[in-house]
N, C-alpha and C positions, 0 to 999 in steps of 0.2 A: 391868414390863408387857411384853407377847409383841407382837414389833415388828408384826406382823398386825394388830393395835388399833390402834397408836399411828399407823400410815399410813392408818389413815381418819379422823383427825383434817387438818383441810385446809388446808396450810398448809407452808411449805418447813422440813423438818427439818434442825435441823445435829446433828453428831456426831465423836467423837476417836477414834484408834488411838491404844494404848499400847503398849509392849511389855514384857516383865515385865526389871525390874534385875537386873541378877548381883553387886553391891556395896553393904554398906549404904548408901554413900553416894550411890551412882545410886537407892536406894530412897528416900532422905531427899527428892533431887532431883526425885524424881516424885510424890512426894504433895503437895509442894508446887506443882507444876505441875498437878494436877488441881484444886489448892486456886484455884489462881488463874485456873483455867480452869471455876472450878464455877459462876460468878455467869450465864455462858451459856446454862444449865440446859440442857445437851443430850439430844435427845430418847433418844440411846443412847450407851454408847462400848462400844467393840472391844478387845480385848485378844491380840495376834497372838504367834507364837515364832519359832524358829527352823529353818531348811532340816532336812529331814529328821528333822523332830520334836524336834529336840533345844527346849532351857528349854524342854518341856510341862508338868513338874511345877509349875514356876516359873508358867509359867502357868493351871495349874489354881486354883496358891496365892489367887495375886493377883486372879484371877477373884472367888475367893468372899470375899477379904478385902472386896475391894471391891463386893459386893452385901450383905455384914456391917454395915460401917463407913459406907456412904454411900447418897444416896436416887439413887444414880445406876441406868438399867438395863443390862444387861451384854452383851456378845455377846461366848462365847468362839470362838474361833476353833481349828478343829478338820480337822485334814489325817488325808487318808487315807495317805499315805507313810508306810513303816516301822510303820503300827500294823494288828495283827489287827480282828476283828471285836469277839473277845472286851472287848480294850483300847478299843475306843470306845465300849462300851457301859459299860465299866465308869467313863471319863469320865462320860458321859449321865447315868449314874447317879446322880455324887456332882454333879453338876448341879445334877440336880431335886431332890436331896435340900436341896441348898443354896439351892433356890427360883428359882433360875436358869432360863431357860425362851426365850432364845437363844442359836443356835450361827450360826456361818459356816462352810457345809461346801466345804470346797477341797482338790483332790486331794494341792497342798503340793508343794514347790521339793525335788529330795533333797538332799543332802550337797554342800559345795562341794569343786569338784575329782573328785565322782560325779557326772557328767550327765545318767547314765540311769536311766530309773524302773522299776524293777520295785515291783508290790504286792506287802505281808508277804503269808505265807502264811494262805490264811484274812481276806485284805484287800479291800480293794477298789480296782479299776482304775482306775475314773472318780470324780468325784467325784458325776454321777448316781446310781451305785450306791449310792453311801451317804446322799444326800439322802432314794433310797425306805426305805434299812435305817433314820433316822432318822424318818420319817413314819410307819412301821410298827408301831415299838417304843416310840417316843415322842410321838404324837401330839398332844400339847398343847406342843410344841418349834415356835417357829418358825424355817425355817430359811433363810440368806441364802447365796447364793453370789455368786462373783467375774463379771465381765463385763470386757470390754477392747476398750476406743474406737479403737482403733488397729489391731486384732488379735491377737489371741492366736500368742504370738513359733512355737509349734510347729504351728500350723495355717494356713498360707499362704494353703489354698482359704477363702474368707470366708463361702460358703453351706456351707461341712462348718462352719465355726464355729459360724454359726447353729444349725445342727443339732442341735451339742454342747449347746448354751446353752436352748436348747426342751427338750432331752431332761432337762434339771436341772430346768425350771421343771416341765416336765410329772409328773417325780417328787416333785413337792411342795414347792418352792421359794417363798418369799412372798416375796424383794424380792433384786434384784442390785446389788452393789454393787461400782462399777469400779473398777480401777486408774488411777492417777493421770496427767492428762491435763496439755498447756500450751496446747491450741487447743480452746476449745469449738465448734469447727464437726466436731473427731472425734466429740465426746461427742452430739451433735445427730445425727450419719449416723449413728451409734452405736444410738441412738435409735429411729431413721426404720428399720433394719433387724432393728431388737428387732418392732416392729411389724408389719411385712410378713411376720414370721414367725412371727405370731396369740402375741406375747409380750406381757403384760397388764398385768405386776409390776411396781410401783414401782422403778425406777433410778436409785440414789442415785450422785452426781458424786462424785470420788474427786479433791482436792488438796491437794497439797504445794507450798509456796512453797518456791525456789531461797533456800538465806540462805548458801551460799560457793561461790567456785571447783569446792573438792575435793566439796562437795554434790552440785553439778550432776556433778562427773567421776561420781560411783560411780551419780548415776543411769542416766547414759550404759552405764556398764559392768553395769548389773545383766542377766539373762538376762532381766527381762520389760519391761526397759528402757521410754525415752518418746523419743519426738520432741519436740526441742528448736529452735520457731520460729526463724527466723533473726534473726528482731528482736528476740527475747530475748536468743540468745545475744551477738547485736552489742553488747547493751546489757550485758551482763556482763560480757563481755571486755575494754570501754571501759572499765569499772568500776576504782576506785584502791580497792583493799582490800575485805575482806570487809564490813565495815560500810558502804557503798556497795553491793556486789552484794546485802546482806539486804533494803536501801531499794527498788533494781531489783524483788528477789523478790516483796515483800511487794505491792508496788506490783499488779505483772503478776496476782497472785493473785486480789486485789480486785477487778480489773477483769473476771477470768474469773469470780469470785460474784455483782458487781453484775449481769452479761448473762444467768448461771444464776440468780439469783434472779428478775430479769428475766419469763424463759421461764416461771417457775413449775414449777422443777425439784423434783419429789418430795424430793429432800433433797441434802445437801452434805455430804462425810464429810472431814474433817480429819486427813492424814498428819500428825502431831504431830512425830515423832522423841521424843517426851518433853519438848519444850519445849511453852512457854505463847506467846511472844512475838510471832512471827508471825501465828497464829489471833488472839489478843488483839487486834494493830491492824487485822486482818481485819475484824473482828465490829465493832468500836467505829465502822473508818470508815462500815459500812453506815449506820449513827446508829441502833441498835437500844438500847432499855431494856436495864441491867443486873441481875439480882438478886440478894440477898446471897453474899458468901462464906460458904463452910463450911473447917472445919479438921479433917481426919484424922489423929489422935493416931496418933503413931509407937508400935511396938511398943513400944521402952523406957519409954514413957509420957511422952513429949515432945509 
């Protein structure tokens, strides 16, 4: 279903990022993980790659495996870095052939250890640019892009951000969806300046629970990094092993969906990492109804 529907249905949506495996065994890992993350019934899940387009293929796969194999809806996710015009349309293409009918348009992280972005030849700059080349050529695509409660790490001035952020929705954007937050009073200012800048679009909350040490470090370290509360981090550093800081994480998480649930947040998007475990005592402690599991037969026929 084309998420532009399913956000007029009224009511706080949840949802999961996956990312596609590079091993059978991270693949055996992850169906199973969607398996036991299926009874949630999420309104969409996401399907992301990696810096500078690298596992696109991988993610193409795994996109349409799973709008094949499951009643799940799909949103792939689609960077403008390193791809021509030609190559995103030739995505789009095998998309809609496969019935698919969301994308996440994002300009995309380049190469690690390349800092700097330049567009393929014949690409495009912004990720605006490509939200219109998507509205234009594929019109029945609905398309999400990113947002960031905190600021977007390469635009300091916070009214050019807005700007940036209007100029995506104005080219034909139906819902943004943020990077992941630990204070919802960001995601809230986050919010209150989507509005003041005649933005309309549903804003889905973007979290990830802390479950280690080294979790929290590489969040710290990533280039579109988070602010990490003081009282979190107190609470984790206090913490005796990683099964202690997952209890901390999962804990802080909850607390940040009960107050977004709360507000009556358009939707809440689930950084998975490929796990189930976390989202799971997320969703149960709300005390929401569960509905059946499903099982996706591994390729071998397992």
């Amino acid at each position: 279903m084309n998420l532009s529907e399913i956000f007029k249905q009224q009511k706080v949506h949840f949802s999961f990022e996956f990312f596609p495996p590079k091993t059978e065994e991270a693949s055996h890992a992850l169906l199973e993980t969607i398996s036991k993350l299926s009874p949630i019934q999420p309104s969409f899940v996401s399907v992301t790659y990696g810096a500078g387009g690298s596992t696109n293929q991988l993610t193409q796969n795994l996109v349409i495996r799973l709008k094949q194999e499951t009643p799940l809806n799909v949103v792939a996710h689609l960077t403008a870095i390193g791809a021509s015009r030609d190559e995103i349309k030739a995505q789009l293409d095998r998309y809609s052939a496969a019935g698919i009918e969301n994308v996440l348009a994002l300009r995309g992280d380049p190469p690690k250890g390349n800092p700097s972005f330049a567009p393929a030849a014949d690409g495009f700059a912004h990720a605006a640019d490509m939200v219109a080349f998507i509205k234009k050529n594929f019109p029945h695509f609905s398309v999400s892009v990113a947002g960031f409660p905190e600021g977007h790490p390469e635009t300091p001035n916070r009214l050019l951000e807005m700007d940036y952020l209007k100029a995506k929705v104005d080219a034909g954007a139906d819902c943004i969806c943020t990077q992941l937050f630990f204070d919802n009073r960001d995601f809230y200012d986050f919010c209150e300046r989507c509005e003041i800048a005649g933005i309309k679009v549903p804003i889905i909350a973007g979290i990830m629970p802390v479950t280690s040490i080294s979790g929290l470090r590489r969040m710290s370290e990533l280039a579109l990094g988070a602010r990490i509360p003081a009282k979190l981090l107190r609470a984790v550093l206090r913490a005796r092993g990683d099964d202690a800081v997952e209890k901390i994480g999962i804990h802080w998480s909850t607390q940040q969906v009960f107050d977004l649930y709360d507000h009556n947040v358009s939707g809440i998007h689930f950084y998975t990492l490929n796990h189930s475990k976390a989202t799971l005592k997320i969703y149960e402690t709300l005390g929401m109804s569960l509905g059946e599991a499903w099982h996706i037969p591994n390729h071998n026929g397992g």
